[in-house]
C-alpha positions in Angstrom: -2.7 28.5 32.1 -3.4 26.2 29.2 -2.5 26.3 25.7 -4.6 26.3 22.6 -2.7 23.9 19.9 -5.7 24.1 17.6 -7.3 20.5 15.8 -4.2 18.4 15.6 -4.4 14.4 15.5 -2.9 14.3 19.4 -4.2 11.7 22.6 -1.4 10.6 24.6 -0.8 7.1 24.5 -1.1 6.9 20.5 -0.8 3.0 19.6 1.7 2.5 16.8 -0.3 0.2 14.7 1.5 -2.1 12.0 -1.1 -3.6 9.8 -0.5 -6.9 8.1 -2.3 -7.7 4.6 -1.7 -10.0 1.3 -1.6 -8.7 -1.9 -3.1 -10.2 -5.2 0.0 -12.6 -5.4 0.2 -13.7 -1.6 3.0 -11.1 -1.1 2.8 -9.8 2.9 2.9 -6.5 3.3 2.8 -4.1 6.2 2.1 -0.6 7.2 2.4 1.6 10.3 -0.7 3.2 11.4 -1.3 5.6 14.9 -4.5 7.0 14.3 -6.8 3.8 16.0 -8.1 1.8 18.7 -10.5 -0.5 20.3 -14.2 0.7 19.6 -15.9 -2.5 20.2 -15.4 -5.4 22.6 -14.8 -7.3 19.2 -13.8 -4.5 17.1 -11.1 -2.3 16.2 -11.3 0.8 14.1 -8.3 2.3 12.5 -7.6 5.4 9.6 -6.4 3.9 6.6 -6.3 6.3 3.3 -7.0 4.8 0.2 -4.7 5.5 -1.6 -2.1 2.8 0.8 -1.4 -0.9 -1.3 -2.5 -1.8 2.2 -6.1 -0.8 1.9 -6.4 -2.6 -1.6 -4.9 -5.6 0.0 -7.9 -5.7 3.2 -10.2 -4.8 0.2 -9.8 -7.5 -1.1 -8.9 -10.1 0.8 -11.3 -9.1 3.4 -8.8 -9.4 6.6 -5.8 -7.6 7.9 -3.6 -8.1 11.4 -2.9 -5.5 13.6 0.8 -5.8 15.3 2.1 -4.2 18.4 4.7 -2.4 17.5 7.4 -2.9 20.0 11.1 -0.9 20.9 12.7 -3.4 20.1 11.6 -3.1 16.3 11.1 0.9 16.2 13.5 1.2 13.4 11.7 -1.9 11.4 7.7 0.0 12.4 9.3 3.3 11.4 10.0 1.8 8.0 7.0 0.3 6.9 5.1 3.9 7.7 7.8 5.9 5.8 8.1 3.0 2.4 4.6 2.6 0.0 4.3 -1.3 -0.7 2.7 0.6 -3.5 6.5 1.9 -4.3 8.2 -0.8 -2.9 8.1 -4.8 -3.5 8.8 -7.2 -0.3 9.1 -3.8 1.9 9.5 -6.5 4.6 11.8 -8.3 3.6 14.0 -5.5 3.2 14.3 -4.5 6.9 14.6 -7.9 7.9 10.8 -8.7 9.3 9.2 -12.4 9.0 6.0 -13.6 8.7 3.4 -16.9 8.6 -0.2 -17.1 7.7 -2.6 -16.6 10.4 -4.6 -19.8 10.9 -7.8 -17.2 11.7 -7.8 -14.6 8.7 -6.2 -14.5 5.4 -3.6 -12.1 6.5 -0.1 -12.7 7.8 1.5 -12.3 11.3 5.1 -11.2 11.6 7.0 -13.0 13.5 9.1 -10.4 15.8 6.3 -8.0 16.7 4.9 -10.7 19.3 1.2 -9.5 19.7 -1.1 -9.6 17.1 -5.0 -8.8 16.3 -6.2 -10.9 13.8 -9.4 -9.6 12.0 -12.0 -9.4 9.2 -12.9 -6.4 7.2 -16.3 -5.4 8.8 -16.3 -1.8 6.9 -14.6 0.8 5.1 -15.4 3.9 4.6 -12.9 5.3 1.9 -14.3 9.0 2.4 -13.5 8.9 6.3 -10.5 6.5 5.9 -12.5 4.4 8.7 -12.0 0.7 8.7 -13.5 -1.6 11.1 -12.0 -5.1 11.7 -14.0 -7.5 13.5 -11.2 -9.2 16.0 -11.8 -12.9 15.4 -8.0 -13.8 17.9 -5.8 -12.1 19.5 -2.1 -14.4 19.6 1.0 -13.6 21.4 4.3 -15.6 21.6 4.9 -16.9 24.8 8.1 -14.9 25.7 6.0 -11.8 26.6 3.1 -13.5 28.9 3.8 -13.8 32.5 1.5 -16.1 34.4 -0.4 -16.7 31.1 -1.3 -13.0 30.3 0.6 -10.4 28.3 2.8 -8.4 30.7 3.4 -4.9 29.1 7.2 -4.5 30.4 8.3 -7.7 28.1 6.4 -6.8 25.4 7.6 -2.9 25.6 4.5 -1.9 22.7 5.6 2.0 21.9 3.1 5.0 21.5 3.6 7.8 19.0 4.1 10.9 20.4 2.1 13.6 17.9 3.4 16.3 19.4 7.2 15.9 19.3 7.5 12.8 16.4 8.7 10.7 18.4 8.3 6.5 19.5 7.4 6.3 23.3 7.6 2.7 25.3 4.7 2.4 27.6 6.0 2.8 31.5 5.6 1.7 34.7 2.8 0.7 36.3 0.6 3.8 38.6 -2.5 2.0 39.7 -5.1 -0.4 39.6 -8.2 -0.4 37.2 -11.5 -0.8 38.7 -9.7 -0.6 42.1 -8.0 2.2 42.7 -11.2 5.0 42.4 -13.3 2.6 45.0 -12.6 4.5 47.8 -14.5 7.7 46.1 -17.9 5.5 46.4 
């Protein structure tokens, strides 16, 4: 038997986006998004109200990051979704994150979440909350490849579970894409 929850924002895994920016004074800030994703093979859409000091900042600068957010730095993710940079000055600095300018956008990467999408504002729709970054570079630090290619288990990125409000670490590994269903052909 299933159960009827009703329209509620839930898909299982949820990425736990942190979203880099520059205000008017070159100040990075940071917020936590989970309601995004991949749409394009160059693009990545994400719901930003706009009412967040992020979605001025994207405005206009034109660019934004996108950060894994990893366990290792659940406390640090948590905070930047639960603090307004509208509310709070150097929100970053106050839980002890780090950044540097991307050399691809005008938007900052921080330095302990070690993947990051670096993009350009293609749209916003502040009625929908719909942004759409164009991904001009995707960088990682070095300690989370393996062979030359991000390896999920050192880079531990979490999910958000909807459901139960919780953090989530992606798991172990159950099969091969574009393998694994060949033998239904």
């Amino acid at each position: 038997m299933r159960r009827n929850f009703g329209v509620k924002p839930m898909v299982y895994p949820m990425p736990v986006f942190i979203i880099g920016t520059y205000d008017e004074y070159g100040t990075p800030n940071a917020m936590n998004a989970a309601w995004g994703g991949i749409s394009e093979e160059n693009e990545i859409t994400i719901c930003v109200s706009a009412d967040h000091k992020t979605t001025a900042n994207f405005l206009s600068r034109g660019a934004f990051t996108v950060s894994m957010a990893t366990a290792d730095y659940v406390g640090e993710c948590d905070y930047v979704g639960i603090v307004s940079g509208n509310k709070i000055e150097n929100k970053l600095q106050k839980c002890g994150l780090t950044t540097v300018k991307s050399n691809f956008v005008d938007a900052p990467i921080i330095l302990e979440l070690p993947m990051t999408v670096e993009c350009l504002v293609k749209s916003y729709d502040a009625d929908t909350c719909r942004l759409v970054g164009e991904i001009v570079n995707v960088c990682c630090d070095e300690s989370v490849l393996t062979d030359g290619k991000i390896d999920p288990d050192k880079l531990r990125p979490i999910t958000y579970d909807s459901a139960n409000h919780t953090y989530r670490v992606i798991g172990e590994v159950v099969g091969k894409a574009f393998s694994d269903g060949l033998k239904f052909k």
